[in-house]
C-alpha positions as CSV (number, residue, x, y, z in Angstrom):
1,X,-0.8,20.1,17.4
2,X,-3.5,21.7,15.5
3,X,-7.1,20.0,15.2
4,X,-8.4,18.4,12.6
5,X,-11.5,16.3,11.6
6,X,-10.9,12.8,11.3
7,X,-12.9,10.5,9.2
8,X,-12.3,6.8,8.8
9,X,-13.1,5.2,5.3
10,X,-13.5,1.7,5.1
11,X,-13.1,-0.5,2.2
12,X,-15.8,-2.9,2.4
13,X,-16.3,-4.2,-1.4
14,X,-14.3,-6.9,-1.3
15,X,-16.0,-10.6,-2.4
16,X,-13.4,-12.9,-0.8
17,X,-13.0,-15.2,-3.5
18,X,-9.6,-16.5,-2.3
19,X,-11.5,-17.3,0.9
20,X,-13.4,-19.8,-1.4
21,X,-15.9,-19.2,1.5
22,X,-20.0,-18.7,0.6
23,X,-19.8,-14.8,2.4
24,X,-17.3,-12.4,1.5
25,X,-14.6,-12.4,4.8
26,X,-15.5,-9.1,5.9
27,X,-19.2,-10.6,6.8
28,X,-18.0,-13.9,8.2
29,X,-18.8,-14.6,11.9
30,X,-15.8,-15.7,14.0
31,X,-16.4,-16.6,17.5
32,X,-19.8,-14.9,17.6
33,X,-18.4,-11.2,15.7
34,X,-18.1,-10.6,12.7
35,X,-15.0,-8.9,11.0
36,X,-16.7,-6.2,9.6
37,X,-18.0,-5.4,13.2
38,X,-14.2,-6.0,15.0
39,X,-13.0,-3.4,12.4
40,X,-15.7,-0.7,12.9
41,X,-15.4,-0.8,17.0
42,X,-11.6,-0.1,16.7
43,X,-12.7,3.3,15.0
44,X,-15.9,3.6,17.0
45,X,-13.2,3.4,20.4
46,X,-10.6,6.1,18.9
47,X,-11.3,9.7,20.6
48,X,-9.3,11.2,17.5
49,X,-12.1,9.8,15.0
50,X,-15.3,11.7,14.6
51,X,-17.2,9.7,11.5
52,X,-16.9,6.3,10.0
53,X,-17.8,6.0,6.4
54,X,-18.2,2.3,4.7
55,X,-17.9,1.3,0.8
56,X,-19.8,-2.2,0.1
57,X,-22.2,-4.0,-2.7
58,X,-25.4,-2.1,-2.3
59,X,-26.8,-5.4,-1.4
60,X,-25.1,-5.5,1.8
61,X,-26.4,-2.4,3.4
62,X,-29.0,-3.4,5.3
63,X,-26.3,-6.1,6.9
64,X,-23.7,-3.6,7.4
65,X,-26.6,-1.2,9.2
66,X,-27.6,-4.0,11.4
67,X,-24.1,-5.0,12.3
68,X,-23.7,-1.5,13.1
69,X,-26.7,-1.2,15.4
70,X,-26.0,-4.4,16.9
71,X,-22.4,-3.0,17.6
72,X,-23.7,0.5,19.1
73,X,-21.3,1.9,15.9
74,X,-22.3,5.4,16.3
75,X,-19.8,7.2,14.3
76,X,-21.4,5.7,11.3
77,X,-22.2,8.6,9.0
78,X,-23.1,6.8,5.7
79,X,-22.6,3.7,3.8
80,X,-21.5,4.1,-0.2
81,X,-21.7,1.7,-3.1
82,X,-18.5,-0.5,-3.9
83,X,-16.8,-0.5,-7.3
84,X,-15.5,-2.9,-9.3
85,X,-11.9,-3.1,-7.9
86,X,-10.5,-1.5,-4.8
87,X,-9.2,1.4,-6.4
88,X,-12.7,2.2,-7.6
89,X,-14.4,2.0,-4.8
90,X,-11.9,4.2,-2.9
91,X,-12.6,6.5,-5.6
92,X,-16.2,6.7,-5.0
93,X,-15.4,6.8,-1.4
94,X,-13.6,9.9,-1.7
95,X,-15.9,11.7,-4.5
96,X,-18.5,11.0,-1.8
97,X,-16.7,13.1,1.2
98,X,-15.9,15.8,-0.9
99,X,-19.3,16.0,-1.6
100,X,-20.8,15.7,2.2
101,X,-17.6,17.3,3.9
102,X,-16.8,21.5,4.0
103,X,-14.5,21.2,7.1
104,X,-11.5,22.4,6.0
105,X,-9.0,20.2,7.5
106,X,-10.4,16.9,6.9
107,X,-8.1,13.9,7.5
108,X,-9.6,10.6,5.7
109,X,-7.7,7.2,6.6
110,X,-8.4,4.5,4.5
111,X,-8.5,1.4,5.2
112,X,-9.4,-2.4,4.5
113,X,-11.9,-3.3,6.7
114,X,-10.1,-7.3,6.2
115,X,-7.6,-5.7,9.0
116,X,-9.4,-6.1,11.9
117,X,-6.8,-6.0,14.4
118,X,-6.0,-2.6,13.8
119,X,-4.2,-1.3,16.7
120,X,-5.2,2.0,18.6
121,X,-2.1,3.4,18.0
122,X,-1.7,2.9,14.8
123,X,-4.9,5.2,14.0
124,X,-3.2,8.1,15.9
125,X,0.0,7.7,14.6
126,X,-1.3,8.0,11.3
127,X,-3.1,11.5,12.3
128,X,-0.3,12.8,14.1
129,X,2.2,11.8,11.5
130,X,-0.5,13.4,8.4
131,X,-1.0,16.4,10.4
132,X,2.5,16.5,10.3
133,X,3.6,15.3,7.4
134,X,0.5,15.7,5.1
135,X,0.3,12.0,4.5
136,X,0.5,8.7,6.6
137,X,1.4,5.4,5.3
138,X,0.7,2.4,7.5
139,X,3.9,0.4,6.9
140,X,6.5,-2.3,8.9
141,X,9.6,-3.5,8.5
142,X,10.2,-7.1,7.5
143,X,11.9,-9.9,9.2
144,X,12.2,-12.1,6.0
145,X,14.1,-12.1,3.1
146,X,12.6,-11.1,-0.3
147,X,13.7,-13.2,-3.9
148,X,13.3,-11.0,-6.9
149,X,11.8,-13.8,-9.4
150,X,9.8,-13.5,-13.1
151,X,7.6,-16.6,-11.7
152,X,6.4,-18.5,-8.6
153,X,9.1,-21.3,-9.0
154,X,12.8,-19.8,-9.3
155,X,14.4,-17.0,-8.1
156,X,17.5,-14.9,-9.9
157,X,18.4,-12.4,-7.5
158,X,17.4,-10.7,-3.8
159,X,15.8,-7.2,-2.9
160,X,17.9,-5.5,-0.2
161,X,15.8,-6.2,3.1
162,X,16.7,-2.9,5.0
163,X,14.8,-0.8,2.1
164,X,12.4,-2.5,2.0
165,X,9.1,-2.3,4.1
166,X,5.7,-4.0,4.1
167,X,2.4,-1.6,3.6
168,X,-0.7,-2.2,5.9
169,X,-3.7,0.6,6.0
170,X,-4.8,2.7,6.8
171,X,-3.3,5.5,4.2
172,X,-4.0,8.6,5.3
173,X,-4.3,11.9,3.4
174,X,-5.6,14.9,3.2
175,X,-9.2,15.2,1.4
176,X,-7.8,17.9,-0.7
177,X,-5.1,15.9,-1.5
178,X,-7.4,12.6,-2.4
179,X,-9.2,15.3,-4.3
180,X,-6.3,16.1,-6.2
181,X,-4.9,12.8,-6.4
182,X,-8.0,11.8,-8.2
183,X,-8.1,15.2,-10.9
184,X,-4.6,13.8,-11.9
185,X,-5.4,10.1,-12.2
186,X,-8.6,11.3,-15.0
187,X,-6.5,13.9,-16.8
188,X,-3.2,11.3,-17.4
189,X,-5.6,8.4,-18.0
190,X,-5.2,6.5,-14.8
191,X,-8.5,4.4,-14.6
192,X,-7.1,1.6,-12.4
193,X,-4.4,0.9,-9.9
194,X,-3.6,-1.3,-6.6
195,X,-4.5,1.2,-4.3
196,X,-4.2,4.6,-3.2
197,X,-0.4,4.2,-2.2
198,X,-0.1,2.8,-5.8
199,X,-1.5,6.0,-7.6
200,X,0.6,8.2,-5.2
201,X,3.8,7.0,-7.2
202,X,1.9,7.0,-10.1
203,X,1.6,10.9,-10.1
204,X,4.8,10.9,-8.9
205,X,3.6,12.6,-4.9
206,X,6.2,12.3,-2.9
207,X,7.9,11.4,-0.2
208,X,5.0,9.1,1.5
209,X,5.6,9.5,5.3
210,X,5.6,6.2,7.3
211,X,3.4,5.4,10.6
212,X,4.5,2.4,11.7
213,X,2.5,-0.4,11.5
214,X,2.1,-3.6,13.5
215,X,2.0,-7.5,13.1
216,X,-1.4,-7.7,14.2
217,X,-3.0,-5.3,11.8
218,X,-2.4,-8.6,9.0
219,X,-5.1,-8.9,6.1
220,X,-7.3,-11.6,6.6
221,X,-7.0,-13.6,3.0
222,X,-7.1,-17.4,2.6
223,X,-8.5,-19.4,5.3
224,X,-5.4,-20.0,7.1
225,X,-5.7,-16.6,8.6
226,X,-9.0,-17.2,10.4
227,X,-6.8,-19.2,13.1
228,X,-4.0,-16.5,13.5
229,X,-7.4,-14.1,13.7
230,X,-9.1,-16.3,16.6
231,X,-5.7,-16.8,18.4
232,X,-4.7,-13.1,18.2
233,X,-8.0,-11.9,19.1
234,X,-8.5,-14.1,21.7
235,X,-5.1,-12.4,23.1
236,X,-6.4,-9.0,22.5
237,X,-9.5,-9.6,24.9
């Protein structure tokens, strides 16, 4: 398989609101670490990735740097300000490599850095399966059954189950193609979206190619999750 240069690109932005906590999640200290710092040593451990590039509030750089030095998180190449919403912050994310990068195979995997537990293999089955494929989407099939309802208190129908399947990060592309992806998005009018996945079917780029995902790598939302988190992690160790 050919070589490539891996970077991982970590959403960071995020103010937790549905946490209802005082510090956004990612900054949160569970049993003496803090999420942000769980999220960047799963990258910092991966052979395959060679730099580690963060998107927060300006405010929270000199945290993030300290986190990062208290983690020995050398792969950390730069830190970029956050956008208003996910999707703009990935943008800036992505204008930033193409500004700093000139490799010409340059793999960027995004992902939230609220998914902590973020498996080893999941980060090289999404380069294997982009270097591949030309695109990796971290996704899982579910165990439950989905209701297709207009409202959070009746249902008037079911989604077939065995199409369906859940989307974790990271998504992995291509820069060119995030480069791309991006020139589209400003010259159809596309100023805002869910994600990354989200504007791929937008623009109509297909297929996305699945790396299958895991249970673990869960999105830490509402304070419920903190226990899974502790009891998972504990596991992990």
């Amino acid at each position: 398989m050919k070589q490539s240069h891996n970077i991982a690109l970590i959403l960071a932005g995020g103010t937790g609101r549905r946490m209802g906590a005082i510090l956004p999640k990612q900054f949160m200290e569970i049993d003496g670490e803090t999420v942000l710092l769980h999220t960047l040593r799963a990258f910092q451990q991966h052979p395959l990735i060679h730099e580690i590039y963060l998107v927060c509030m300006p405010e929270w750089e000199p945290f993030v740097r300290a986190e990062a030095k208290r983690g020995e998180i050398s792969k950390l190449s730069g830190i970029i300000a956050a956008g208003n919403t996910c999707y703009d912050s990935a943008r800036r994310g992505i204008e930033y490599l193409a500004e700093q990068e000139t490799l010409p195979d340059t793999i960027v995997l995004i992902h939230d850095v609220v998914r902590p537990l973020i498996t080893q293999d999941i980060i090289s089955r999404n380069i294997a399966v982009c270097l591949t494929h030309g695109n990796a989407i971290t996704a899982l099939h579910s165990h439950e059954a989905y209701l297709k309802t207009s409202d959070s208190n009746t249902a008037d129908g079911l989604l077939p189950r065995d199409t369906l399947m859940r989307a974790q990060t990271p998504h992995t592309f291509h820069l060119a193609t995030l480069q791309r992806m991006i020139r589209l998005a400003d010259e159809r009018g596309i100023h805002e979206t869910q994600s990354i996945i989200t504007l791929a079917g937008e623009l109509g780029i297909a297929p996305l190619h699945i790396a299958h995902g895991d249970l673990r790598n869960f999105k830490i939302t509402e304070q419920s999750d903190i226990l899974i988190y502790r009891a998972l992690k504990t596991l992990e160790e």
